[in-house]
Structure formats: C-alpha cells, structure tokens
C-alpha positions in Angstrom: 0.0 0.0 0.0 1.2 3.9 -0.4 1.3 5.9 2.5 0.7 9.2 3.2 1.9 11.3 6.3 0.1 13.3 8.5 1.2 16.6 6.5 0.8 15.3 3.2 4.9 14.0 2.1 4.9 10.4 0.8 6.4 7.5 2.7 6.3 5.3 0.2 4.8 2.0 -0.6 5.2 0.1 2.9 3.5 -3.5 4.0 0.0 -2.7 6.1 1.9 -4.2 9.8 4.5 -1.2 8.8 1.8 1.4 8.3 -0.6 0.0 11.2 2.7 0.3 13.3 3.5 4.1 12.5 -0.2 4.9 13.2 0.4 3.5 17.0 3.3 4.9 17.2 2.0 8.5 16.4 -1.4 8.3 18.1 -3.3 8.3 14.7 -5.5 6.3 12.4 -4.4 4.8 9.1 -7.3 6.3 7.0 -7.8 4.7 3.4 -8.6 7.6 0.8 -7.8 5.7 -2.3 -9.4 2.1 -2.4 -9.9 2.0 -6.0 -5.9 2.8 -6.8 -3.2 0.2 -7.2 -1.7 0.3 -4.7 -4.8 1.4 -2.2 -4.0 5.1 -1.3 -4.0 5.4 3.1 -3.1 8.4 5.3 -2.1 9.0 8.7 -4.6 11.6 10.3 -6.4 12.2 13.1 -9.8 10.7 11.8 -12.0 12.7 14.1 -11.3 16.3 13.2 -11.0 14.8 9.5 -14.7 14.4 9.7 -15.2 17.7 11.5 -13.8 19.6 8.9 -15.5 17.5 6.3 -19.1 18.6 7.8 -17.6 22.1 8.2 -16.8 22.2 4.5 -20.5 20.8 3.6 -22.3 23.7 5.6 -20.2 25.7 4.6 -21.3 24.8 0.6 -25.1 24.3 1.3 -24.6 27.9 3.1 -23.2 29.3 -0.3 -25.8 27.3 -2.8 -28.9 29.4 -4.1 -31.7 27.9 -5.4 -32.8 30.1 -8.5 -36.6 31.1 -8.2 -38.6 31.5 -11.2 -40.9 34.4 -10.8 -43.6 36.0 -13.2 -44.9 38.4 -14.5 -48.1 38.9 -16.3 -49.2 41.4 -19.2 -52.1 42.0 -21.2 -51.8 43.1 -24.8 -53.9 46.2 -24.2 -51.6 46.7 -20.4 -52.6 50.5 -19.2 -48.8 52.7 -19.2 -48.8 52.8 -15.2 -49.5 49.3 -15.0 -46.4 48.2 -16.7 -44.0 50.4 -15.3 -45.2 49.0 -12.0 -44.3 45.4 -13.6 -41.2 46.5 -14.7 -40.5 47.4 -11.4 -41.1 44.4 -10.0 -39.0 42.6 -12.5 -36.4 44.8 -11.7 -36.3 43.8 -7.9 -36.7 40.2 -9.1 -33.7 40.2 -10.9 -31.6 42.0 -8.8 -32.1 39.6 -6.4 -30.9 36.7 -8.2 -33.8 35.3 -9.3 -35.3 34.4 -13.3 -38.6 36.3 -14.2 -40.7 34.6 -16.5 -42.8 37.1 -18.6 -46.1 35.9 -19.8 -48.8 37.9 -22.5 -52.6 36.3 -22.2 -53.9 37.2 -25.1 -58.0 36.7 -25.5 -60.4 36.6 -28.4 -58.9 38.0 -31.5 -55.7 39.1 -30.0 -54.7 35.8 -31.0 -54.2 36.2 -34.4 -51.9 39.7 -33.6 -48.9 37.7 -32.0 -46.8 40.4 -33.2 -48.1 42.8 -31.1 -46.9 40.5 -28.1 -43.5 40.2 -29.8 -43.3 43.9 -29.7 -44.2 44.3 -26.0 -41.7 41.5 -25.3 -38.9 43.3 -26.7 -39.9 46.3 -24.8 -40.0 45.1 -21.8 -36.3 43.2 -22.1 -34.5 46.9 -23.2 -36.2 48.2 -19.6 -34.9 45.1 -17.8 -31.5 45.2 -20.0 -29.7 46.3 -16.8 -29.9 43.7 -14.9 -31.1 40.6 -16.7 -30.6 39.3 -19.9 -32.8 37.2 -22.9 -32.5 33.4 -22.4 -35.3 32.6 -23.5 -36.8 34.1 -27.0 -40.6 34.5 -27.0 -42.7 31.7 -28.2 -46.4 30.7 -28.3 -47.7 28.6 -25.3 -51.3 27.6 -26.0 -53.4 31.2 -25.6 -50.3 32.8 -23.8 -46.9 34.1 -25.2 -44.1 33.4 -22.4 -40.5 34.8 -22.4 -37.7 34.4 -19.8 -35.2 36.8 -18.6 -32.9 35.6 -16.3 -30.2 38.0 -14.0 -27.1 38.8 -14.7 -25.4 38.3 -11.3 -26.2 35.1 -8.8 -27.8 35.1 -5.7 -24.7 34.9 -3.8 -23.1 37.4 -5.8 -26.3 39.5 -5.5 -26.3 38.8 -1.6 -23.0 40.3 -1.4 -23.7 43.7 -3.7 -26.8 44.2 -1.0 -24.3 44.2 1.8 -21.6 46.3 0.5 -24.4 48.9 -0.6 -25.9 48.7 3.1 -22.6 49.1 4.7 -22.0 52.1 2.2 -25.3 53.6 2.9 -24.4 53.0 6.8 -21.1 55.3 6.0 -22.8 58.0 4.3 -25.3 58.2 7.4 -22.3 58.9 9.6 -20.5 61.0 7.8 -23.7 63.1 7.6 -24.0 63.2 11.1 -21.0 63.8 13.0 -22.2 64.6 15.6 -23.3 61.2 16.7 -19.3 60.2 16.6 -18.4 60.0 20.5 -16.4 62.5 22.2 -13.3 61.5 23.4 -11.9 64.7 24.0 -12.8 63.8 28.1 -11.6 61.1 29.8 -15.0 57.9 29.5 -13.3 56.1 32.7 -11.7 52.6 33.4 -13.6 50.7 30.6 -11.0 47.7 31.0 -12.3 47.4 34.9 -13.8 44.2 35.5 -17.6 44.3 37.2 -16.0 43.0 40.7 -14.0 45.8 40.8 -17.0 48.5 40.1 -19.5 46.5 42.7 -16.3 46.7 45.5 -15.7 50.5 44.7 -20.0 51.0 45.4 -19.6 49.0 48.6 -16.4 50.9 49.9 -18.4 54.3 48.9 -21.4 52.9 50.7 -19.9 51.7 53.8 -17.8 55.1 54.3 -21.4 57.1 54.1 -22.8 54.8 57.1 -19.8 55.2 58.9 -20.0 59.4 58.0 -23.7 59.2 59.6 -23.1 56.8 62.6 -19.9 59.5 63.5 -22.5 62.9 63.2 -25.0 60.8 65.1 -22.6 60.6 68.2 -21.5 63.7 68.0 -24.8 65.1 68.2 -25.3 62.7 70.9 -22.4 64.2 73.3 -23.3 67.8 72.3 -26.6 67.5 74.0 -27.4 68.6 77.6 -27.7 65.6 80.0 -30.6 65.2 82.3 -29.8 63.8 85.9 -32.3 60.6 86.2 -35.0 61.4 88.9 -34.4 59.2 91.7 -37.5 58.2 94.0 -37.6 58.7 97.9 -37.3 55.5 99.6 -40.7 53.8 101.3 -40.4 53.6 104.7 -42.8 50.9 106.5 -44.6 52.3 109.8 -46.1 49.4 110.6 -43.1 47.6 112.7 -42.7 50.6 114.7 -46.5 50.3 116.5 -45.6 46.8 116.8 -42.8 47.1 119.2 -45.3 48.4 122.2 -47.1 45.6 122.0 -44.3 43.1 121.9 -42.3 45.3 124.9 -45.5 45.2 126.9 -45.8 41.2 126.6 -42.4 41.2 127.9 -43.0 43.0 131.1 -44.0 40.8 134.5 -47.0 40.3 135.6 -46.3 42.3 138.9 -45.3 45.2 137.3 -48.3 45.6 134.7 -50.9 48.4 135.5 -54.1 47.4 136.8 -56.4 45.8 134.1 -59.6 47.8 133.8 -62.5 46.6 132.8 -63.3 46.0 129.2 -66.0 47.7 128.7 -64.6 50.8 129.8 -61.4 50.0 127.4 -62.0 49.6 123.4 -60.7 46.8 122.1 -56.9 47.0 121.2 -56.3 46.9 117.4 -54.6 43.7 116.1 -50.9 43.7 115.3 -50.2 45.0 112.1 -47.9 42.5 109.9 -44.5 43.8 108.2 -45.0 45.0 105.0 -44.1 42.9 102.0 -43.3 44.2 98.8 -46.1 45.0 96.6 -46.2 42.5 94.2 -46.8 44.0 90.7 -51.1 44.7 89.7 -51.7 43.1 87.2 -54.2 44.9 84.7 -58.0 45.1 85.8 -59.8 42.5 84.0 -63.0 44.6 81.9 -66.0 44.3 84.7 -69.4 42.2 83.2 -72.2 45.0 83.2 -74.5 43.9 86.2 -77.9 42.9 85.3 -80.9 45.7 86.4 -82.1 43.6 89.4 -85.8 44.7 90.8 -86.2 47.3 93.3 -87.1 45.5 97.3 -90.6 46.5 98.4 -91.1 49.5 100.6 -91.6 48.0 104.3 -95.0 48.6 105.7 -95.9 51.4 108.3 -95.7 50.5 112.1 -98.6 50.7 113.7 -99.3 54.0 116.0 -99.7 53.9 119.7 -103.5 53.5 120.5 -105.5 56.0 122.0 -106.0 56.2 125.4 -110.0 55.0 126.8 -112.5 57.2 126.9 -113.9 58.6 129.5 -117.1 57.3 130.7 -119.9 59.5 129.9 -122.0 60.9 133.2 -124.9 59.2 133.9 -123.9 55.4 133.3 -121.5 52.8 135.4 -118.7 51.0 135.1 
C-alpha cells in the first residue's frame, strides 16, 4: 500500500503491519482515501477532526448554494402605461435579487391572431430590464399565452454580497452626515477595562464610608446634647413595725409590774398587730368588669302601727 503522512509527504509503498505500526506509534489512524488505486492510497490523520472539517466544508457549501426562483410576470396586450411600469419594477427587484422572471402575455379573443403585437411588448419590456437581466429565452407561443424568460445577470450569492456592501456604504454615508453622533473623546470615559468585581467593590467601599459618616454625626450630636440627671424616687419607709414594738415590749413586762387591768367595757378593744409589710407584688391589669344585670327594686316596708289612744272617759250618767 502507499502511505501518506500526517502533513501530506509520501512514505512510500510500505507493508499494512509497517503502516498499522506508524499509526500507533504516532497516536493516529491509518485512513484509506484511495481504495480503488493500485496500490490502495492510506493516510495518517487524526480521523475525528478529518470528519469535522469534512461537515464544516459541507455547511459551509449548502450555506453558499442558491436555489434560482422563477418568478412571473403577467401582461395583457392592451396593459394601461402605469401598470407596466409598476411590472417592470417588480421585474427589476426580481432580478436584482438573483432570481429568473418569467414574462407571460394572455392574449383573449382575437388578439390571438396579432402575436406580433406581443413580440413587440416582449422586446420592450427586455430593453427596460437590460440592466440587470438578460434574454434566455426568446418569446414563443404557449397555447393562448406568449411566455419569455429573462434571467439576472449576477447570482444570488453574488447579489447577496452587492446588497451588503451597498448597506454598509449607505451606513457610511449616514455617519459622515452626522458627526455629531461620533463620541467624544476629548474627556476622559473612565476605566472601561475594569472588570464588574471591581465597580461593585468601589460601590460598597463608597457605601460603607457614608454609614460610617452618619453613625460619626449621630454621636457627636449625641455628646453635644445637655444631660438630664435621672430622677431618683424617695425610699418607702414601712410604719407598721414601729407600732408593733409596744405591744411586743409590753408582753415582755411581768406580771407584777403591769398596770391594773380595767374593765373591758370601759377600754375599746386593742387593734390587732399590724404584719411587716411585703413588697407589693406587681397589679396586674384590671380585668374589663361584666355590666351587672338591672335587678328589681325591694318592696317598701309597711308602716308601724301608732300607739293607740287612750280609753274614753265614761260618759255621766252610766256605770262602770
């Protein structure tokens, strides 16, 4: 077999374990490109990125290939002036654009037997078109119609490629026109090779020195105002113990040296020791009161009866 290297310089005609060997030894595949040859044709490649390439080159055609539309155009032999120049119009977009224009004449009745007349308009209408097309296709008789075919002079693709340089030329002109949309770069536009980390750390910095600004006049507006001394309340002093202390001094005293007891009805009755005061526990909020019910008012008691009068006294003249 003859075999090809990896860059395209021939080897030479080596046996198959040779070239099978190379290929190992150089991490690529022995690719056959030549079966029909004597001796078969193989190269050393990497047979992966062969294919690649080979479906990049196919896109790459199918991108570039332009399928030819036929359009058409239709006359009639008595066509009003503004009606054809608004089909030759439209022929001349058609062709511009790459594409064949088939121009058809419907002739009815006796227009039939005046095909010259449709020669003539033919002819015509191939001088207006003359820019961009050209004849390739004489007229000739179809049945009732006369047909003719003009088709462009540039491809699609070459057509394609006119429509972008004239937009691009256009888009020129339109700037040149208006300079004063260029930018100004007489001032400086800033850091425009900064990365975004480094513009959202510059707002944070900025950010946290305008809380730390605030928090600084807060406390100083803070130390410049006048202090207040805190009201302090008066301390409770409990009575009650101190009344106590008779009580428990006199229950300590013998019972020779107390004063005579006096009777008790002459003496009210002594008031009961008053407990040390605990620490008011805290009141708890009044609980909302239930509205009492109107309850009926108790009857008025009767009258007591008034002393009787005393007994008559006994008339004169009869006896007890």
């Amino acid at each position: 077999m003859r075999l090809v290297g990896p860059a395209g310089e021939q080897v030479g005609i080596v046996r198959i374990e040779d070239a099978l060997r190379l290929a190992v030894e150089s991490d690529l595949d022995l690719v056959e490109v030549a079966p029909t040859a004597k001796p078969p044709v193989c190269k050393l490649m990497d047979f992966g990125k062969y294919k690649y390439e080979a479906a990049v080159k196919a896109r790459e055609t199918r991108k570039n290939q332009t399928n030819t539309v036929l359009k058409e155009v239709r006359f009639r032999l008595k066509i009003d002036t503004h009606d054809y120049e608004t089909k030759v119009g439209h022929a001349l977009r058609f062709l511009g654009a790459g594409d064949k224009v088939k121009a058809m004449i419907q002739f009815r009745g006796r227009e039939q037997q005046r095909p010259e007349m449709g020669i003539r308009l033919l002819n015509k209408f191939a001088e207006a078109v003359a820019e961009v097309g050209v004849v390739e296709s004489s007229p000739r008789i179809d049945g009732r119609n006369m047909v003719m075919v003009v088709g462009p002079l540039k491809n699609k693709a070459e057509a394609k490629a006119e429509a972008r340089r004239n937009e691009q030329r256009d888009a020129d002109k339109a700037k040149a026109a208006n300079p004063d949309a260029k930018i100004d770069t007489s001032e400086p536009q800033g850091d425009i090779g900064g990365s975004v980390a480094d513009v959202i750390e510059s707002d944070i910095m900025e950010k946290l020195a305008k809380v730390r600004a605030e928090a600084a006049a807060e406390e100083a507006a803070a130390a410049a105002a006048p202090k207040v001394a805190p009201v302090r309340s008066a301390p409770v002093v409990s009575k009650a113990p101190a009344k106590a202390a008779p009580v428990r001094d006199a229950a300590s005293r013998p019972a020779a040296s107390r004063p005579p007891v006096r009777p008790a009805a002459s003496k009210p009755a002594a008031a009961p020791a008053a407990k040390p005061a605990v620490a008011a526990k805290p009141v708890a909020a009044p609980k909302p009161m239930a509205v009492p019910k109107p309850t009926a008012m108790p009857p008025k008691p009767a009258g007591k009866p008034g002393p009787k009068p005393a007994t008559r006294a006994a008339k004169p003249g009869t006896t007890k």
